[in-house]
C-alpha positions as CSV (number, residue, x, y, z in Angstrom):
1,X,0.0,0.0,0.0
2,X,1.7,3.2,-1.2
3,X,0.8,6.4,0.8
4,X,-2.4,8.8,0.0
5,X,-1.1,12.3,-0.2
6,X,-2.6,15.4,-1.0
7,X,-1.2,17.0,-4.0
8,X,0.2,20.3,-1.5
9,X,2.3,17.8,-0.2
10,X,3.8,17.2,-3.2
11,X,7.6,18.2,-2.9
12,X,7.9,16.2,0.3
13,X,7.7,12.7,-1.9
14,X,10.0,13.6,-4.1
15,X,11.5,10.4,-5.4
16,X,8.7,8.1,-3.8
17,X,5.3,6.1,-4.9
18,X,2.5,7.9,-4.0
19,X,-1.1,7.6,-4.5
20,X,-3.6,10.6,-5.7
21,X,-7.5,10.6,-5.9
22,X,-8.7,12.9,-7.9
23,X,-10.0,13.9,-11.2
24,X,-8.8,14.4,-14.7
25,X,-8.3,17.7,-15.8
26,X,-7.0,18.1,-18.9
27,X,-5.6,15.0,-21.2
28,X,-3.1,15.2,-23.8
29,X,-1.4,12.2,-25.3
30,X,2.1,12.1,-27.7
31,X,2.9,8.4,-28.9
32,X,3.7,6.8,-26.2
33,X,3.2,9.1,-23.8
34,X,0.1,10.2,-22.0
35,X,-0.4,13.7,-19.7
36,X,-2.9,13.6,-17.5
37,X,-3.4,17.2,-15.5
38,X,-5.2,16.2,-12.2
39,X,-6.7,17.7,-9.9
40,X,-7.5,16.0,-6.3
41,X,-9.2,19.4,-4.6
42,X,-6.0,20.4,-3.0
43,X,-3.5,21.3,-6.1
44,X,-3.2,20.0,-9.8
45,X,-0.1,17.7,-10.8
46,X,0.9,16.7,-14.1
47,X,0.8,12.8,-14.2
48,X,2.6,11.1,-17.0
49,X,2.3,7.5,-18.6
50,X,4.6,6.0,-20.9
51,X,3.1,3.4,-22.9
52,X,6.5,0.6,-21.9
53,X,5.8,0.9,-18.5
54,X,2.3,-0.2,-18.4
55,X,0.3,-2.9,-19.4
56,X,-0.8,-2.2,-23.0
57,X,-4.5,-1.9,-22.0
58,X,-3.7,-0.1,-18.9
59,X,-1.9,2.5,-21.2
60,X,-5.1,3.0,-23.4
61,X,-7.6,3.3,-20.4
62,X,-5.4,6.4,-19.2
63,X,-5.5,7.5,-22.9
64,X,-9.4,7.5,-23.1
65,X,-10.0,9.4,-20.2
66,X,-12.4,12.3,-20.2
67,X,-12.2,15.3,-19.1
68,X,-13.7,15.1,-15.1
69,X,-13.5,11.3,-15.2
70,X,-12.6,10.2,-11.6
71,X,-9.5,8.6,-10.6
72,X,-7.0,7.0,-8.3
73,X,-3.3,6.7,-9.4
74,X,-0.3,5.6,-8.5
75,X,3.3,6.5,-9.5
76,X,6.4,7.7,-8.4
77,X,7.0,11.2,-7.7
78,X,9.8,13.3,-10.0
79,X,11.1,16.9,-9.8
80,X,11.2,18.7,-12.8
81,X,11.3,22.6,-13.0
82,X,9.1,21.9,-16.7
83,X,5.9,20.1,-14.7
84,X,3.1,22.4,-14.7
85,X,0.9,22.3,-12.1
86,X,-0.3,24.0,-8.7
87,X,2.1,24.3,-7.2
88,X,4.0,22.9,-10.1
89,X,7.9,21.5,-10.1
90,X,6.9,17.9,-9.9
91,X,5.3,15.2,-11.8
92,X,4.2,11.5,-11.1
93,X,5.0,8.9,-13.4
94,X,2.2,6.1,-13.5
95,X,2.7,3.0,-12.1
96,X,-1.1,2.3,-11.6
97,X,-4.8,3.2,-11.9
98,X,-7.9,2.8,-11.0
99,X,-10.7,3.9,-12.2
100,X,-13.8,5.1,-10.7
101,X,-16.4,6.7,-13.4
102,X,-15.3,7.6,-16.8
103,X,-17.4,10.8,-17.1
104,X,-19.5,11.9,-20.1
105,X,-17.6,13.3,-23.0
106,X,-20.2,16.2,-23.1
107,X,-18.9,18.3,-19.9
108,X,-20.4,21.6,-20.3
109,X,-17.2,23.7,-18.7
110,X,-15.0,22.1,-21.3
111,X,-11.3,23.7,-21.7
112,X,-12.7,26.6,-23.9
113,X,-14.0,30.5,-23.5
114,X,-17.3,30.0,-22.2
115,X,-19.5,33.4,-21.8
116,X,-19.8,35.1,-17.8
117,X,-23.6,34.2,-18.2
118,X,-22.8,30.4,-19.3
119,X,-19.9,30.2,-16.7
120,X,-22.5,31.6,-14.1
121,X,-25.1,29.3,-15.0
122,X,-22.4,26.2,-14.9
123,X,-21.1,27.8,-11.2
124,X,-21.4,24.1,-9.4
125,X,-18.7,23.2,-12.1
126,X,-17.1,26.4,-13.1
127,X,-15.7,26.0,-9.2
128,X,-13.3,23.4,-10.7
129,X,-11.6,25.5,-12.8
130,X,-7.9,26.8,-11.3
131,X,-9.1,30.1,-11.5
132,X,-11.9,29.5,-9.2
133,X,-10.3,27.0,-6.9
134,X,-7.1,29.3,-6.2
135,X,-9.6,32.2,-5.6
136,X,-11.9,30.1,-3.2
137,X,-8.8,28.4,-0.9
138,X,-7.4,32.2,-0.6
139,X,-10.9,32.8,0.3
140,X,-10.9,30.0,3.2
141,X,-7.3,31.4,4.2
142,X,-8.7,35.0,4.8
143,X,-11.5,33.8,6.5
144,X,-9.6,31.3,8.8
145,X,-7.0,34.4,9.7
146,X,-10.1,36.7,10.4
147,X,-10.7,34.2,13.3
148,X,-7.2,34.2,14.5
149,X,-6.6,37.2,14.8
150,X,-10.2,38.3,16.5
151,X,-9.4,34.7,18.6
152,X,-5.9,35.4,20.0
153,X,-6.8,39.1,20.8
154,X,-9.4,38.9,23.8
155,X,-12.3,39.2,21.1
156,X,-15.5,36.3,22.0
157,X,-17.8,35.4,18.7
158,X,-21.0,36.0,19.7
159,X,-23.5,34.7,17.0
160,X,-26.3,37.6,16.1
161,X,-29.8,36.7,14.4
162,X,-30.6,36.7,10.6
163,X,-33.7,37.7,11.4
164,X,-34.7,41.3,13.0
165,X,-37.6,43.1,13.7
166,X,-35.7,46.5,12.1
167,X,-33.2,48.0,10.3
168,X,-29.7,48.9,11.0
169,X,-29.2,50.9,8.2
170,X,-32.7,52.1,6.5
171,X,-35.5,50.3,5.0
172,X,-34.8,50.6,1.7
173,X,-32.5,48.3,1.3
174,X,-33.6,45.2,3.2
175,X,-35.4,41.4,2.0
176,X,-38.3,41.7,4.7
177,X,-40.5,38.6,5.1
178,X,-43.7,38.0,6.7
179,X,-43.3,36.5,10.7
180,X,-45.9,34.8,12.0
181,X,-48.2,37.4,14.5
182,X,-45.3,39.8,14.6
183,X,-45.5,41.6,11.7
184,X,-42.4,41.8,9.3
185,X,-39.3,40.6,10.1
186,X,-36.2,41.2,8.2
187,X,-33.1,39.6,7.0
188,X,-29.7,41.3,9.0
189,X,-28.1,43.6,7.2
190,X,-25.7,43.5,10.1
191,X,-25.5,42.4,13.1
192,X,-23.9,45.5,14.9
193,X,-26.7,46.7,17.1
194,X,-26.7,43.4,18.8
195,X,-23.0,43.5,19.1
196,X,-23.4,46.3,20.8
197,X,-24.9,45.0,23.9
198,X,-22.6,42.5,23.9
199,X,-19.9,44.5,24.4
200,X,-21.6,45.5,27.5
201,X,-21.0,41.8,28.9
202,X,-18.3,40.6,26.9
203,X,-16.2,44.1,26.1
204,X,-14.5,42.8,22.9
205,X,-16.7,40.8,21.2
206,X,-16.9,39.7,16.7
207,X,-19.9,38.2,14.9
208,X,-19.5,36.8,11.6
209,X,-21.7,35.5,9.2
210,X,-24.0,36.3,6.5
211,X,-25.1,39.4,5.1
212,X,-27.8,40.5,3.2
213,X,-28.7,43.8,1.4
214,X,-31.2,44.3,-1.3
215,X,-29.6,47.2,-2.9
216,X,-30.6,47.2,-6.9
217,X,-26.9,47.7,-7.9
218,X,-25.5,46.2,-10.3
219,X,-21.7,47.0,-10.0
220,X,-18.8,44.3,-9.8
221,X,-18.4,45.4,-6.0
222,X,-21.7,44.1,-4.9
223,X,-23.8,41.0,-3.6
224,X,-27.2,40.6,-2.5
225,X,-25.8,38.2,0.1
226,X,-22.2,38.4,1.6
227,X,-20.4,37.2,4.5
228,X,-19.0,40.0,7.0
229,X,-17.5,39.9,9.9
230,X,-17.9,42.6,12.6
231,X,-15.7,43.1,15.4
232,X,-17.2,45.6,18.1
233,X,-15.0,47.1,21.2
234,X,-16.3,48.6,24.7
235,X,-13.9,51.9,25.8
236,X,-12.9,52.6,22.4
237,X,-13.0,55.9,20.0
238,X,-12.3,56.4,16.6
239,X,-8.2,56.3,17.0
240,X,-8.5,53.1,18.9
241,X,-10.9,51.2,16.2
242,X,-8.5,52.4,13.5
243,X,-5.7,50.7,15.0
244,X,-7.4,48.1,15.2
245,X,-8.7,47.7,11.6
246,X,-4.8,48.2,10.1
247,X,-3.4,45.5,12.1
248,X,-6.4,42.9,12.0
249,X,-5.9,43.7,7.6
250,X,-2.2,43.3,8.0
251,X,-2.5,40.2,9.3
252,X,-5.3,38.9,7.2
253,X,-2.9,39.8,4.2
254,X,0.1,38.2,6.1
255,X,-1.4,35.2,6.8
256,X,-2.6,34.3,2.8
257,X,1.1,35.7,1.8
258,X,2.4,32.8,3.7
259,X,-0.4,30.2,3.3
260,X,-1.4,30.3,-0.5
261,X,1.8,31.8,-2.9
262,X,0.9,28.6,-5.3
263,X,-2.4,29.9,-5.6
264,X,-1.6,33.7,-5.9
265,X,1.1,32.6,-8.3
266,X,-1.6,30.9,-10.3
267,X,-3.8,33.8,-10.9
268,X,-1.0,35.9,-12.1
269,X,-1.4,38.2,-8.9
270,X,1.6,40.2,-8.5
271,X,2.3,40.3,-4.9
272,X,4.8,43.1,-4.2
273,X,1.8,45.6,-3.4
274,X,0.1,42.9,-1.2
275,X,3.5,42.8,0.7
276,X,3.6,46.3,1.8
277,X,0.1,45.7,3.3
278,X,1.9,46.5,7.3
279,X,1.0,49.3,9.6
280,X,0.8,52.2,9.8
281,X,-1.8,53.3,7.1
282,X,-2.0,56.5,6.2
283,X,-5.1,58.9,7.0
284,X,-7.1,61.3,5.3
285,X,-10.1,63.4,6.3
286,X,-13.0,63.2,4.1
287,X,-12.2,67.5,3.9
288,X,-8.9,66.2,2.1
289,X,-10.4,63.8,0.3
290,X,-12.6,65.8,-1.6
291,X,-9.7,68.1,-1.9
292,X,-8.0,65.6,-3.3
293,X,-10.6,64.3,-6.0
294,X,-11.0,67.6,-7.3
295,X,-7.5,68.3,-7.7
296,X,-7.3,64.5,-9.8
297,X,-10.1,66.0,-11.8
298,X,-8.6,69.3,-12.2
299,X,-5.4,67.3,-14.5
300,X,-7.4,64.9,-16.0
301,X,-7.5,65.3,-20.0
302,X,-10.3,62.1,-20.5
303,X,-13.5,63.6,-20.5
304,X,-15.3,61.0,-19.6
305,X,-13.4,60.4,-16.5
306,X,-13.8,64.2,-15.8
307,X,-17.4,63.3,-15.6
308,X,-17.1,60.4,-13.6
309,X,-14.8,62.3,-11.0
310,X,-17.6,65.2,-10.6
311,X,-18.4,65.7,-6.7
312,X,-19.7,68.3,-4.3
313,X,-18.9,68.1,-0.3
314,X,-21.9,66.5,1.6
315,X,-22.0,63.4,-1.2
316,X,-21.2,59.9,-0.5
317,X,-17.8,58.3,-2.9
318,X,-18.8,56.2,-5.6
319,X,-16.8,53.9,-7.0
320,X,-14.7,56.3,-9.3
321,X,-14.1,58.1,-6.8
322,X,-12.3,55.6,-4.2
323,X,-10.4,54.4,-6.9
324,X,-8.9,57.8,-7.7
325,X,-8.3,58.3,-4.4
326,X,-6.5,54.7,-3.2
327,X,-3.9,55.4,-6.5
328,X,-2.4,58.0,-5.0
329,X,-1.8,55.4,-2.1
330,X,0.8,51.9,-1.6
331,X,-1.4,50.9,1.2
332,X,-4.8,50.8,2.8
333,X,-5.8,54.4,3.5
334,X,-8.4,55.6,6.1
335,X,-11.2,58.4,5.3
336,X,-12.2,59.5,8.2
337,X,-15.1,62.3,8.9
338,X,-17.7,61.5,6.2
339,X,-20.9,64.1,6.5
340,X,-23.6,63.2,9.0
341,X,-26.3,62.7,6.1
342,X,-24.7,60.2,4.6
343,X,-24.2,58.0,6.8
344,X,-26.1,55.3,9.7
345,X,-28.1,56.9,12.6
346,X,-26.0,55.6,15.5
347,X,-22.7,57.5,14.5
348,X,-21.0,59.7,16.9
349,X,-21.2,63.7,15.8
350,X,-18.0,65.0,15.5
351,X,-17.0,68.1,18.1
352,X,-18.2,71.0,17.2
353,X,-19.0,69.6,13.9
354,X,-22.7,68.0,13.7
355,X,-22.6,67.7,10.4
356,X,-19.7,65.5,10.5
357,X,-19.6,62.3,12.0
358,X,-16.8,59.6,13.7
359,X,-16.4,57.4,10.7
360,X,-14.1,56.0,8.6
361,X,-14.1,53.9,5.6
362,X,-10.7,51.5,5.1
363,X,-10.5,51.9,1.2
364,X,-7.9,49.3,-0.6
365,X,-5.5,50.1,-3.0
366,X,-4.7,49.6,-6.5
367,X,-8.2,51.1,-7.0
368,X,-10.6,48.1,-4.9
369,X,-12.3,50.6,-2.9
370,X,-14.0,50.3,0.6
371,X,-13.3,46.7,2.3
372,X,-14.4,48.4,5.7
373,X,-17.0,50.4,6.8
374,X,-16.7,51.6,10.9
375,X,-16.9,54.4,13.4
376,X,-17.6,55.5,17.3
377,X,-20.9,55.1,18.0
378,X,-23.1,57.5,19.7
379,X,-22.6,57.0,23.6
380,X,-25.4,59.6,24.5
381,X,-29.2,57.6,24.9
382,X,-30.8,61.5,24.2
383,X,-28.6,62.3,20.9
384,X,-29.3,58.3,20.1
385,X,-33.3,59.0,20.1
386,X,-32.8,62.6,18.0
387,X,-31.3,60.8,15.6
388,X,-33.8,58.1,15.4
389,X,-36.7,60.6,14.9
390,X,-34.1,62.4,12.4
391,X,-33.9,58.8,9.7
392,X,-37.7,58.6,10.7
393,X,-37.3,54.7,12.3
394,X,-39.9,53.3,15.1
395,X,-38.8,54.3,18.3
396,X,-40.7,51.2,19.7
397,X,-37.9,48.8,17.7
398,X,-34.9,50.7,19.0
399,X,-36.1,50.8,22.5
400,X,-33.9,47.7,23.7
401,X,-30.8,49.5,21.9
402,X,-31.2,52.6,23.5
403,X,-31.7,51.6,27.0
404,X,-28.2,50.1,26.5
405,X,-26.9,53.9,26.3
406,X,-28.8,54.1,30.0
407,X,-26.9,51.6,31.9
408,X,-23.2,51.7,32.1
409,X,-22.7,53.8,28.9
410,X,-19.3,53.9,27.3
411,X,-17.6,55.0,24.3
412,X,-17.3,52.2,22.1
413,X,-16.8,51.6,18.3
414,X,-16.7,48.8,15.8
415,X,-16.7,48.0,12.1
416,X,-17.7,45.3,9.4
417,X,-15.4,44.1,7.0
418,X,-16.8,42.3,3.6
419,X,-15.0,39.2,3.2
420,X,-15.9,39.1,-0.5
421,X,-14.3,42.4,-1.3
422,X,-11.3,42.1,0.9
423,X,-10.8,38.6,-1.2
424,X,-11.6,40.4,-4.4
425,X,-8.6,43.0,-3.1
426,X,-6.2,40.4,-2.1
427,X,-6.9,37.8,-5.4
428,X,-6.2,41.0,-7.5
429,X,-9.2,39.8,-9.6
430,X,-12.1,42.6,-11.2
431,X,-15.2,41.0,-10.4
432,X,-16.8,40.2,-6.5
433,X,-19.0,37.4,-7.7
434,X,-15.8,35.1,-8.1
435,X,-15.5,34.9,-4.7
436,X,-17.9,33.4,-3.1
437,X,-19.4,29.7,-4.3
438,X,-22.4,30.5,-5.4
439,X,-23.0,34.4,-6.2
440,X,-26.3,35.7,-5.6
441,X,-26.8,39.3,-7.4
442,X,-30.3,40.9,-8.2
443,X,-30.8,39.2,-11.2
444,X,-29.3,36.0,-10.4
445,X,-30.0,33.1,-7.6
446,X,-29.5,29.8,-9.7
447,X,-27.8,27.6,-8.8
């Protein structure tokens, strides 16, 4: 019995017989000499047979394989600069098979261009591809460092309902559904406001799970439903939560640097930028950042972009916009200050400033935009209830969250950070729906 590795493991069994379960690939035969590209869900290795080494109908089993057949196969593992493969180097010579299915010869993701709609409507077997595979491990890496980090630094995941009786954020962007005697209930857009009362028993406390928003955009930076994790902090202002945020990125970019360069390598990402992902990052006002945009807009000779760039104080950035602004940048960069109307209800006023609030939006560079969204929250239970009458919301729902401002109130402050765009950021790739398994956008939830 010859040992089951994984084809990571690869370069440790250099030299020895190994077995690999997996599936086929790509085929390609030359005379005698058969490639088989497999893929066993952990990497793809280039396994050769030579037609002397086998038994003749051994040899034309392998060389009637389809593309997805499924496989086990023995050989002896060889170093050779030349193999393809993820992560490449090494190739297995066959010394066995076995065969499990030979799959249809009419496999729908076949190794040609295929349309976004097509490769969207395929997505239970577009995941095989290496683009989508490398994407989705870095995805599991960021995901699994989110919880390290939060885990070894006094945070407690507390797990927030899917369901709420009313928005965080406004109305007008939420799936509601009808809840037995109650009324409506609604799908969480986040699950801050409960996070906040945790704090109050816990005093650094993360949920993290899924996210749902029913904004009507059609952009390559959004999803109907996302994942996002949301750390929350008791006795912390703005300053403190920014600190935070650039160590808790730094490390999420760290930790995938380390973890998955055969999959970043793979997907043509050019890491240089990723590695100057440390603290500190710089900080800008939302004052300078308009400042800034105009001043892009001022040199600009495209008209078109001119356009794009237009902007008055008191608006929200689009997408234009953030990337303008994160190109003048090597690393994350923090807006801080954004106006009042423009933002969520529970955001603390800035002094002397009402019309600015304590937020601050991480933006990521090389043009991806906001991967954060955070501030101080408003400590005050009076100036919480103003504001409530201010969006127009039902006092009656927010009566639990504002009797936390009357017992034991603190400053505190938290963000949410989109796992899909920080993955979309760190992959180096243009579209968000890419990183997650199945997408679901406003005009898509099949599969």
């Amino acid at each position: 019995m010859t040992t089951v590795i994984r084809v990571e493991q690869i370069a440790d069994f250099a030299d020895q017989e190994v077995t690999i379960q997996g599936w086929v690939y790509n085929r390609t035969r030359k005379g005698k000499l058969v490639f088989l590209l497999l893929r066993d869900g952990y990497g793809f290795a280039q396994c050769v047979a030579f037609k002397n080494d086998l038994p003749e109908e051994t040899f034309e089993e392998i060389a009637r394989l389809t593309q997805e057949s499924s496989v086990e196969i023995t050989g002896l593992v060889r170093a050779d600069s030349r193999a393809p493969g993820i992560p490449g180097g090494f190739e297995i010579g066959i010394t066995g098979i076995k065969i499990f299915q030979i799959a249809d010869e009419d496999y729908p993701m076949s190794l040609k261009e295929h349309g976004t709609d097509f490769a969207l409507e395929h997505r239970h077997l577009w995941l095989r591809m290496p683009s989508q595979w490398a994407i989705l491990r870095i995805r599991s890496t960021v995901i699994s460092a989110i919880r390290e980090w939060l885990d070894t630094n006094g945070y407690i995941n507390m797990d927030t309902p899917i369901l709420t009786p009313a928005a965080a954020e406004g109305t007008t962007t939420l799936f509601g559904t009808p809840y037995f005697d109650e009324g409506t209930a609604y799908l969480a857009q986040t699950g801050q406001l409960y996070n906040e009362a945790n704090i109050f028993a816990f005093k650094k406390v993360y949920c993290f799970g899924p996210t749902f928003r029913a904004e009507k955009s059609k952009t390559r930076r959004h999803l109907t439903e996302f994942w996002m994790v949301e750390p929350e902090v008791a006795f912390c202002d703005l300053d403190g939560i920014m600190e935070v945020e650039e160590q808790f990125v730094s490390h999420i970019v760290k930790r995938v640097l380390e973890d998955r360069a055969p999959e970043l390598a793979s997907l043509g990402r050019d890491t240089i930028s990723l590695e100057k992902v440390t603290p500190p990052f710089p900080r800008i006002s939302y004052d300078k950042a308009v400042e800034m945009i105009a001043e892009i807009r001022e040199k600009t000779e495209d008209s078109e972009e001119k356009e794009l760039l237009a902007f008055e104080w008191g608006e929200d950035f689009g997408a234009p916009h953030e990337t303008a602004l994160t190109q003048q940048f090597e690393k994350p960069v923090f807006v801080y200050g954004y106006p009042t109307a423009v933002k969520a209800f529970y955001m603390e006023p800035w002094p002397d400033r009402p019309e600015v609030c304590k937020s601050v939006d991480l933006l990521a560079p090389e043009g991806y935009g906001e991967i954060i969204g955070g501030s101080e929250r408003i400590s005050d239970p009076e100036m919480l209830l103003q504001r409530i009458y201010e969006h127009e919301l039902p006092e009656e729902a927010y009566q639990w969250y504002m009797e936390l401002r009357r017992f034991g109130s603190v400053p505190h402050s938290g963000f949410g950070l989109g796992v899909e765009r920080t993955v979309t950021w760190v992959c180096g790739i243009h579209h968000i729906r890419e990183t997650i398994s199945f997408p679901r956008t406003i005009n898509r939830v099949y599969p």
